[in-house]
C-alpha positions in Angstrom: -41.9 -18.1 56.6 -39.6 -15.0 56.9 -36.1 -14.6 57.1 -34.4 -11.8 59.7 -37.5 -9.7 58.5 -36.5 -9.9 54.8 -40.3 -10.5 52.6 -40.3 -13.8 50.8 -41.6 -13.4 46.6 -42.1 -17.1 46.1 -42.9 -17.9 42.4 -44.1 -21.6 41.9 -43.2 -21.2 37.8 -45.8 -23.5 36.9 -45.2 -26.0 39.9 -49.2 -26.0 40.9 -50.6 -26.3 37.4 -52.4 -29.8 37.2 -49.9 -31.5 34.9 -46.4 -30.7 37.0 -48.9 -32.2 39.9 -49.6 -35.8 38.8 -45.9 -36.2 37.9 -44.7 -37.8 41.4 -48.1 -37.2 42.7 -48.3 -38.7 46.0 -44.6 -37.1 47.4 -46.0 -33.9 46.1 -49.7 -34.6 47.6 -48.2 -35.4 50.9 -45.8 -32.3 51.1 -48.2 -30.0 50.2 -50.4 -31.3 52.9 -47.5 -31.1 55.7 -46.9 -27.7 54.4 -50.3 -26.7 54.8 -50.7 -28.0 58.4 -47.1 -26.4 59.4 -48.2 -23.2 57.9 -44.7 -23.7 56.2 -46.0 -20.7 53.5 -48.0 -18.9 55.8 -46.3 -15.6 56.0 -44.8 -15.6 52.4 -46.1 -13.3 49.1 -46.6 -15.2 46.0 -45.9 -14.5 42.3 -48.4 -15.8 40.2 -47.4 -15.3 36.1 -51.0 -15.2 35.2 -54.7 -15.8 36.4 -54.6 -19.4 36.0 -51.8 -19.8 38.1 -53.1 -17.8 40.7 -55.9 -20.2 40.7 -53.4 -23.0 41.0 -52.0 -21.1 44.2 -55.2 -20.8 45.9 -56.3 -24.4 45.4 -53.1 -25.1 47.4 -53.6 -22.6 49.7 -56.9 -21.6 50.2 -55.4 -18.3 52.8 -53.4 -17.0 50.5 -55.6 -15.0 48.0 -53.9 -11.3 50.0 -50.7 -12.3 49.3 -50.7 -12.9 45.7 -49.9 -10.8 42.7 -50.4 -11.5 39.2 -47.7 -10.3 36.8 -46.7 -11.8 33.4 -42.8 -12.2 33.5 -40.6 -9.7 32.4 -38.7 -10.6 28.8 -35.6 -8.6 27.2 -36.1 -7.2 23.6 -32.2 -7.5 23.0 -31.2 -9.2 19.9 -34.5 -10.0 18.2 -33.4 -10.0 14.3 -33.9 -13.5 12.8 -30.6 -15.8 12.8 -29.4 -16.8 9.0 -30.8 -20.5 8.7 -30.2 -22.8 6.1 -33.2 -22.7 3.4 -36.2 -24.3 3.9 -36.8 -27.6 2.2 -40.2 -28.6 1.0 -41.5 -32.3 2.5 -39.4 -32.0 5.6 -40.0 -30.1 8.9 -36.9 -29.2 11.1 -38.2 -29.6 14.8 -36.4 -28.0 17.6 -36.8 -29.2 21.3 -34.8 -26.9 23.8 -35.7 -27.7 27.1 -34.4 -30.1 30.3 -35.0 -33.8 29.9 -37.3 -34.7 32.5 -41.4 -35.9 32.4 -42.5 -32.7 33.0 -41.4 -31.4 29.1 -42.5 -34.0 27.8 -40.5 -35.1 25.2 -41.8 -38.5 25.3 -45.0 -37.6 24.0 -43.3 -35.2 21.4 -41.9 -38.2 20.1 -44.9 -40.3 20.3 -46.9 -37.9 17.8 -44.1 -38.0 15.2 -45.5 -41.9 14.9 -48.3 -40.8 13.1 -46.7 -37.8 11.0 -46.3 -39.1 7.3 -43.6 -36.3 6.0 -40.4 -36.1 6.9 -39.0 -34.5 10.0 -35.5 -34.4 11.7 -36.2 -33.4 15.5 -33.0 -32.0 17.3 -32.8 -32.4 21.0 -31.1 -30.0 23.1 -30.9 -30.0 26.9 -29.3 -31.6 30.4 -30.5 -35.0 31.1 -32.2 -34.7 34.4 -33.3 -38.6 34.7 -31.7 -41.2 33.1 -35.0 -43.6 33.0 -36.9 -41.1 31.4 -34.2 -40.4 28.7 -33.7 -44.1 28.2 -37.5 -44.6 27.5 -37.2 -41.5 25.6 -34.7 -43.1 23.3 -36.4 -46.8 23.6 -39.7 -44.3 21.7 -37.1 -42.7 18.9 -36.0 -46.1 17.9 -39.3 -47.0 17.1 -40.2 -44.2 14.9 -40.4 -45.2 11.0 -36.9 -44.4 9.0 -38.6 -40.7 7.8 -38.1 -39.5 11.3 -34.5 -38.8 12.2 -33.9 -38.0 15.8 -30.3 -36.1 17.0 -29.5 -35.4 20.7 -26.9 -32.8 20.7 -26.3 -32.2 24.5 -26.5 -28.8 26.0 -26.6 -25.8 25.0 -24.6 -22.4 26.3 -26.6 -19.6 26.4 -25.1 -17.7 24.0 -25.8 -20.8 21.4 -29.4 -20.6 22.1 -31.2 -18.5 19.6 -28.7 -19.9 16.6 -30.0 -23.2 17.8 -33.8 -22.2 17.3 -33.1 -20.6 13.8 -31.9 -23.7 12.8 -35.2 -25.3 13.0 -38.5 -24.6 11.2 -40.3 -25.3 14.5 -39.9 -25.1 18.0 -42.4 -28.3 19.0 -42.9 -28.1 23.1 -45.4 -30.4 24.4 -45.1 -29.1 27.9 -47.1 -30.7 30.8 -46.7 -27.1 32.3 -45.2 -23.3 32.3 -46.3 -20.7 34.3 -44.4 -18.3 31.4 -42.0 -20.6 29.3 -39.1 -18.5 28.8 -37.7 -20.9 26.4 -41.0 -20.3 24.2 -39.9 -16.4 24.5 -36.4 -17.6 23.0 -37.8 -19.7 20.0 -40.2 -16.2 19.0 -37.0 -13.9 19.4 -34.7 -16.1 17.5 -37.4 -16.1 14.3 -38.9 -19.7 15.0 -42.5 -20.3 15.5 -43.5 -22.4 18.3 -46.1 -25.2 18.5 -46.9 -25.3 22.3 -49.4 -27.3 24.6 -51.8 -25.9 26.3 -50.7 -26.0 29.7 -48.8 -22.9 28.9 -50.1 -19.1 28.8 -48.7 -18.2 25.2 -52.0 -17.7 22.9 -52.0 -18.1 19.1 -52.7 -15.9 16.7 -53.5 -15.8 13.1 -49.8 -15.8 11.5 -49.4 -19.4 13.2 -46.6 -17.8 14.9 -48.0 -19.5 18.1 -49.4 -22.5 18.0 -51.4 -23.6 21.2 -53.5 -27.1 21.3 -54.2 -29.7 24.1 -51.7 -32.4 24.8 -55.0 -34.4 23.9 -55.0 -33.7 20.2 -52.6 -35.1 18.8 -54.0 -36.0 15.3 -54.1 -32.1 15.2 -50.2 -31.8 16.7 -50.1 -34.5 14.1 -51.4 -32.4 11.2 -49.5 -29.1 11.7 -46.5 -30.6 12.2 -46.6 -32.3 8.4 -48.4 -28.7 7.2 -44.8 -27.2 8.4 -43.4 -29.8 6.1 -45.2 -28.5 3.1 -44.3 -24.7 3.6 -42.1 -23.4 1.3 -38.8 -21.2 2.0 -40.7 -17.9 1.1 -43.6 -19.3 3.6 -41.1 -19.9 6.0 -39.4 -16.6 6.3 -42.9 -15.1 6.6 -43.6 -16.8 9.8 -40.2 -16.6 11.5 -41.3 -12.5 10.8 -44.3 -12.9 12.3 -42.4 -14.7 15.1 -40.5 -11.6 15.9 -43.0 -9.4 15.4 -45.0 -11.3 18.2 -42.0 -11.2 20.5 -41.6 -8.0 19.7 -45.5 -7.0 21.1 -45.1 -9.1 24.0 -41.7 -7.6 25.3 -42.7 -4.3 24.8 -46.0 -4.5 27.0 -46.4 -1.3 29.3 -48.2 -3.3 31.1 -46.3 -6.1 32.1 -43.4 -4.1 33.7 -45.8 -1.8 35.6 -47.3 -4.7 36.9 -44.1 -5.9 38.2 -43.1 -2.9 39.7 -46.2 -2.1 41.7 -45.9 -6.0 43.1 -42.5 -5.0 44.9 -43.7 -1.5 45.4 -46.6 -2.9 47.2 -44.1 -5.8 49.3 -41.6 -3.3 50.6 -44.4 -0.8 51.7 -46.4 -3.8 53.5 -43.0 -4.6 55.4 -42.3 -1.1 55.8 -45.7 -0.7 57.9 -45.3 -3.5 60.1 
């Protein structure tokens, strides 16, 4: 699959990973299998953002194990200072959800785990509405929720608005069904809010709770750290969002990351050079 003899990079961004596959499964099953008898992807390179995903690649196509790199994406350190946020208030967690409005983000089940949590929490939506069903049952869930749960939608954001819109929260809550990276996740960490992210994602935790990685499956524990957030106190709070920089701070700065990216188009050109 080449174009006037220009190399094709195809990243899948998290397209393979088990949990994007089961959402529309058996259009996705059946394309996959047309591809693979067409030899649609035959000729093209692949960027895979970490070993998992390159496993994901290969169970798709089997063929493909020369032609893939593995190379975490590239992030900016630009602007990482935390964002002035109103103080913290004990009893209530401030949830953030920044992301599209579709099943794979999976707001729907964010929503379903605030059932269970017993303190109070105002979760503020941000993000295009990609399917109207989904957001409907989305909304048919947040009606339910008992009267210490407030819900907000507040549309879409500019990207300029972005990291203001994290430091408003205590929390950026992202029960993702997938990511081969996140970006968004990068975003939260730069703007000074610490994330609570599913598993189906790369990001690892660490001590400071600055990340916060479980299974989609837990939710009594999504549950529980979600009221512990409630309980912090302001001088709690502003520890983690440092912690939160400090981590996007490591991560952007990674020598190894950006060499890893350069030798992957290195290697491209000189391949297409040769032939």
């Amino acid at each position: 699959m080449r174009g006037f003899g220009i190399p094709i990079l195809l990243a899948p961004r998290g397209e393979f990973s088990k949990g994007a596959l089961l959402l529309k499964s058996m259009k996705k099953r059946w394309f996959l299998k047309f591809a693979r008898h067409l030899g649609l992807y035959q000729a093209i390179w692949w960027h895979a953002s970490t070993e998992d995903e390159k496993i994901d690649i290969l169970k798709q196509f089997p063929d493909a194990g020369s032609r893939i790199f593995t190379a975490e994406d590239p992030v900016a350190l630009t602007d990482v200072t935390p964002r002035v946020a109103s103080p913290k208030s004990r009893g209530l967690a401030r949830l953030i959800f920044v992301s599209r409005i579709s099943p794979k983000k999976n707001l729907e089940g964010l929503l379903e785990i605030l059932q269970s949590v017993e303190n109070r929490v105002k979760l503020t939506i941000y993000g295009p509405i990609e399917d109207e069903d989904y957001w409907q049952l989305c909304m048919d869930r947040a009606s339910d929720l008992p009267s210490h749960i407030e819900v907000v939608y507040e549309g879409e954001l500019a990207p300029e608005a972005v990291s203001d819109a994290f430091a408003s929260g205590d929390l950026f809550a992202f029960p993702t069904h997938g990511e081969n990276f996140g970006h968004v996740i990068f975003e939260a960490l730069r703007a000074g809010t610490p994330v609570l992210v599913s598993s189906e994602t790369p990001w690892q935790p660490d001590e400071t709770s600055a990340v916060v990685r479980l299974s989609l499956t837990a939710t009594d524990a999504w549950r529980d750290h979600i009221d512990s957030v409630s309980q912090l106190t302001e001088v709690e709070q502003q520890n983690r969002r440092i912690d939160a920089i400090r981590y996007a701070e490591r991560h952007a700065t990674s020598k190894k990351t950006r060499g890893d990216n350069l030798r992957m188009f290195k290697e491209i050109a000189y391949s297409t050079q040769r032939k």
